[in-house]
MARNU-765391 format. One line per field, with one value per residue (C-alpha): residue number from 1; residue in one letter; x, y, z. Coordinates in steps of 0.05 Angstrom, whole numbers. Example, Ala and Ser with C-alpha at 12.3 -4.5 7.8 and 13.67 -1.06 7.14 Angstrom:
<sites>
i <- c(1 / 2) .
aa <- c(a / s) .
east <- c(246 / 273) .
north <- c(-90 / -21) .
up <- c(156 / 143) .
</sites>
This chain:
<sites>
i <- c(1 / 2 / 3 / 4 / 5 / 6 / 7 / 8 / 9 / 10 / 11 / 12 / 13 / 14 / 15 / 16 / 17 / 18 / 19 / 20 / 21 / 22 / 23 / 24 / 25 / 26 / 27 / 28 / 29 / 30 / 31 / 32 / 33 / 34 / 35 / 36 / 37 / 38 / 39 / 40 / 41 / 42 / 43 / 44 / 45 / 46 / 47 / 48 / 49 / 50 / 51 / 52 / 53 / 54 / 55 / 56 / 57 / 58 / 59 / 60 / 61 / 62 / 63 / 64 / 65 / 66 / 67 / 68 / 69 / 70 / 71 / 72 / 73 / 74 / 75 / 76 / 77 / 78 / 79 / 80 / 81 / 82 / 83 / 84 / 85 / 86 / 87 / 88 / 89 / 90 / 91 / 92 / 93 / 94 / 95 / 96 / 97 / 98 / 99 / 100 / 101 / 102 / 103 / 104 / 105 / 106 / 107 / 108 / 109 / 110 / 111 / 112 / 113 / 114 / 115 / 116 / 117 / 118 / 119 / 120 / 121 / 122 / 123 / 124 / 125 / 126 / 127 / 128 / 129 / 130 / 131 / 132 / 133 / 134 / 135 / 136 / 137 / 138 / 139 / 140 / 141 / 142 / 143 / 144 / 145 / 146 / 147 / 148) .
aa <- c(x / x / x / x / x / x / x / x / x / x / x / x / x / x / x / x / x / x / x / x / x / x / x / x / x / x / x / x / x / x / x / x / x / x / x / x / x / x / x / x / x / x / x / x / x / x / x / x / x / x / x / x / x / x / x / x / x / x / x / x / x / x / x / x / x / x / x / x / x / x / x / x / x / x / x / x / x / x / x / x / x / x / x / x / x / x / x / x / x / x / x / x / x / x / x / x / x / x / x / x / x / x / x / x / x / x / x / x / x / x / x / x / x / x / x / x / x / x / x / x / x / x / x / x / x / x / x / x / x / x / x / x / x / x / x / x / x / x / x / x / x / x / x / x / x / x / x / x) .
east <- c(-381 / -327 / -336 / -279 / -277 / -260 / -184 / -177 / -212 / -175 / -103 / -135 / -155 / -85 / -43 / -93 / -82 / -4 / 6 / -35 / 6 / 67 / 55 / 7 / 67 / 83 / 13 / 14 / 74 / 56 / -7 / 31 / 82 / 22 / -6 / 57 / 67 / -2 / 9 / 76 / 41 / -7 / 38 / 78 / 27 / 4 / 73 / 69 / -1 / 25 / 80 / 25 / -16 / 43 / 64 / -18 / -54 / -105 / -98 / -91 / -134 / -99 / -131 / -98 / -31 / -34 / -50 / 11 / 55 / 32 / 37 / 117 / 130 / 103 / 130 / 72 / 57 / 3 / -46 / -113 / -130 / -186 / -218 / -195 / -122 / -131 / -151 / -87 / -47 / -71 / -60 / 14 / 23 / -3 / 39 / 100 / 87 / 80 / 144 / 179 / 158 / 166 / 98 / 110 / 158 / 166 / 166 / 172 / 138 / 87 / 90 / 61 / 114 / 65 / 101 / 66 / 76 / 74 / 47 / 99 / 68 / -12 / -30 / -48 / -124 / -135 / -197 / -206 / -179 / -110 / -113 / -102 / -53 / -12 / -26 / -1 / 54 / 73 / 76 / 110 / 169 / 154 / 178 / 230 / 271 / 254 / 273 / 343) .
north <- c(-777 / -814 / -879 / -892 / -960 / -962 / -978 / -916 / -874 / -889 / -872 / -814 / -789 / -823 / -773 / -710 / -723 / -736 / -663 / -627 / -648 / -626 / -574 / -537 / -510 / -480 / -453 / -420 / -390 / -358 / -330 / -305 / -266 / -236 / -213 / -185 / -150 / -109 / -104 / -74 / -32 / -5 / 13 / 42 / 85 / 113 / 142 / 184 / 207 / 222 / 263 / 298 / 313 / 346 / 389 / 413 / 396 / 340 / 268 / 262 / 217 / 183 / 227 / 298 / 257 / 250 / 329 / 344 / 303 / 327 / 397 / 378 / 346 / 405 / 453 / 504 / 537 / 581 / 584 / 563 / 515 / 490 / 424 / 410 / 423 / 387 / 324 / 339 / 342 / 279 / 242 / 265 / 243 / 177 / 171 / 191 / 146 / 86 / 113 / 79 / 18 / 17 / 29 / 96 / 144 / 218 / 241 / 307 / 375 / 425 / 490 / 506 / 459 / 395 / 334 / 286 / 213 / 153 / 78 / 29 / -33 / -52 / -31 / -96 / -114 / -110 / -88 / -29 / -42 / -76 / -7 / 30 / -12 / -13 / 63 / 75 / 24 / 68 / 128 / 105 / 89 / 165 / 202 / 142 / 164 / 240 / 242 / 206) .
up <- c(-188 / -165 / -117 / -62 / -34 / 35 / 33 / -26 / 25 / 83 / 36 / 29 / 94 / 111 / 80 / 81 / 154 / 139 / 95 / 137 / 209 / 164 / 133 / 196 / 223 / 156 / 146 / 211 / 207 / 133 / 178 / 236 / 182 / 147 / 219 / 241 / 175 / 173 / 255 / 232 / 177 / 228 / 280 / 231 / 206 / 270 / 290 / 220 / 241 / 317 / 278 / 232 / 297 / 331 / 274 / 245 / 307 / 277 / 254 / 180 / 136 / 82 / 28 / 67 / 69 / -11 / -20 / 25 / -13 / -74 / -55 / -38 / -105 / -148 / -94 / -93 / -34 / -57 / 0 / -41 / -92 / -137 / -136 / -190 / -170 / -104 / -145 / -188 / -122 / -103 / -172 / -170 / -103 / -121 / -179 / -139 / -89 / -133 / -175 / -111 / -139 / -212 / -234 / -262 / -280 / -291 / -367 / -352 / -330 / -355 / -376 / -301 / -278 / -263 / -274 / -318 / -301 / -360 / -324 / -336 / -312 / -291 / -214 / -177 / -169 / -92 / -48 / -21 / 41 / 7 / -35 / 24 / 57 / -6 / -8 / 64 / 53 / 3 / 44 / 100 / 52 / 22 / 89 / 111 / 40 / 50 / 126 / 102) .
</sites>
């Protein structure tokens, strides 16, 4: 362990103090961006739900808002589908959604007309709660480009 005489310790409480007078403003101001950004997000995201309530009568979780855009990027309307093709939906959507970004890209379509979707760079590591943001982020850009 490391021994500080008294002048080497008071140099270093000296500038800790220094850096972190200077740089607090900075700090802050990183942490009031960051607030105002998910605020943004949030706000955001509630006038898309307010606009799914007023066209289908209920508030949307994230997952329903995945199965509708899937729906619109394979364009089937039939009225009932499997589990199995609900999960599908939603994997599309996803890969859709994050095609806005560069992680994937459509190769091409199936025989039943399914696009099929090839990763082009690793999906960040986040929490669940990040996953969702960066989810609904992802939406919210989804209808801005669709309603343009």
């Amino acid at each position: 362990m490391r021994k500080y005489n008294e002048t080497s310790l008071h140099r270093f409480l000296f500038s800790a103090s220094y850096y972190t007078e200077k740089y607090r403003g900075i700090f802050f101001d990183l942490i009031l961006a960051m607030q105002n950004a998910k605020d943004d997000l949030q706000s955001r995201w509630w006038k898309l739900e307010e606009k799914f309530m007023d066209k289908f009568g209920k508030k949307p979780d994230v997952e329903a808002v995945l199965f509708l855009i899937g729906i619109q990027e394979v364009r089937n309307l039939k009225k009932k589908f499997s589990k199995e093709q609900k999960q599908d939906l939603m994997h599309v959507a996803v890969c859709s959604l994050l095609s806005q970004s560069g992680y994937y890209k459509v190769e091409g379509q199936d025989e039943d007309g399914w696009p099929h979707f090839q990763q082009l760079k690793a999906l960040p590591q986040y929490n669940i709660v990040e996953q969702e943001n960066f989810l609904k982020d992802h939406i919210l850009l989804y209808f801005e480009e669709v309603n343009n």
